[in-house]
C-alpha positions as CSV (number, residue, x, y, z in Angstrom):
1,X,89.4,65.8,59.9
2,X,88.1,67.1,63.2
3,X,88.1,71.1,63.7
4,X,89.2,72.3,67.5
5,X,86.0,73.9,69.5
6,X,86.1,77.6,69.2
7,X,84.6,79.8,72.0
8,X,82.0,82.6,71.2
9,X,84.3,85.2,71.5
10,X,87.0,83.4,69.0
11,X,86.2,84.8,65.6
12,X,89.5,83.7,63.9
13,X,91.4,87.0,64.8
14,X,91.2,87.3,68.5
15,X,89.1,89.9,68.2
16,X,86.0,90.2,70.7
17,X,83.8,92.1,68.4
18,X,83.0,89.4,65.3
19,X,85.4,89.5,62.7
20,X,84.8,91.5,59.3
21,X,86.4,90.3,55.6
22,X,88.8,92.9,53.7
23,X,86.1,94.7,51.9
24,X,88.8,96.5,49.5
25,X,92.0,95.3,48.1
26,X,94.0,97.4,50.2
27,X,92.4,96.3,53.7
28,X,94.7,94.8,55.8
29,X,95.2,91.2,55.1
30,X,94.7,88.4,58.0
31,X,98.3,87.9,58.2
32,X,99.1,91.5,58.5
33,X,96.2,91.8,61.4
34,X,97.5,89.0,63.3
35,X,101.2,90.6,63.0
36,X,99.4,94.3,64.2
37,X,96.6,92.9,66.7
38,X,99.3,92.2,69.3
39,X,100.8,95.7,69.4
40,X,97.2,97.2,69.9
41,X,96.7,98.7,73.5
42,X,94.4,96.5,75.4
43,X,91.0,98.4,77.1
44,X,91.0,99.2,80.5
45,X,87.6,100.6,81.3
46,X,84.7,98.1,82.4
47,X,81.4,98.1,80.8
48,X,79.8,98.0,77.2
49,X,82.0,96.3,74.5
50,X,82.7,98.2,71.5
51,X,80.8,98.2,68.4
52,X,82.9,97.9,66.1
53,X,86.4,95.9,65.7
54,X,89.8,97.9,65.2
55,X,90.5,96.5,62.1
56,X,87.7,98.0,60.6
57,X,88.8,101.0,62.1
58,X,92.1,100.8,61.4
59,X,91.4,100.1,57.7
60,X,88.9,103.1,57.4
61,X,92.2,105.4,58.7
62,X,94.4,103.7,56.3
63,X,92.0,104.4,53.2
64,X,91.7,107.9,54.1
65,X,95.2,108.5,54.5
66,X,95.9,106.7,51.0
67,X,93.0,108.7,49.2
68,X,93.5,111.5,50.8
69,X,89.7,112.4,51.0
70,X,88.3,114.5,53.5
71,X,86.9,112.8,57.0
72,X,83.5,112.7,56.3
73,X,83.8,111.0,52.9
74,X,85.4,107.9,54.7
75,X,83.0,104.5,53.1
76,X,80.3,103.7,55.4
77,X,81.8,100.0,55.7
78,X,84.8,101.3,57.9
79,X,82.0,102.8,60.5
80,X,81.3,106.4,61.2
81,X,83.7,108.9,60.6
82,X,83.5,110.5,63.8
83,X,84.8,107.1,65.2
84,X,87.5,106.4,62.7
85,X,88.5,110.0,63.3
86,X,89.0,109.6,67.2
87,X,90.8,106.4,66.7
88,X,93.0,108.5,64.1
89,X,93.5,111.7,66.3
């Protein structure tokens, strides 16, 4: 069975940045990022692409909210605080 080309930037979830596995059972599931990626506001500024994906992000807000943890105890697989923070506030 042949497989379709893929492009650089197609990592499977539409995402620019390269794609990252659910790390934790309550990560958002591929099905639930491909219903929530199209609701996601699209970048307007030109220049450096981010860092890291919004489902990593978005993932590292969701644990915090369901733990309840302070900021700065968010795991170090969902980025920086500070960044999931902002994307949070």
């Amino acid at each position: 069975m042949r497989t379709p080309p893929r492009s650089d930037t197609d990592s499977g979830t539409g995402d620019l940045v390269a794609g990252v596995a659910a790390t934790c059972r309550a990560d958002l599931t591929d099905a639930q990022w491909a219903l929530l990626h199209p609701l996601l506001p699209v970048g307007w500024k030109p220049g450096r692409p981010p860092k890291w994906s919004k489902r990593q992000l978005i993932d590292g807000v969701r644990w915090r909210v369901r733990v309840g943890a302070p900021w700065r105890d968010v795991p170090s697989e969902y980025r920086p605080w500070q960044t999931v923070y902002g994307l949070f506030r």
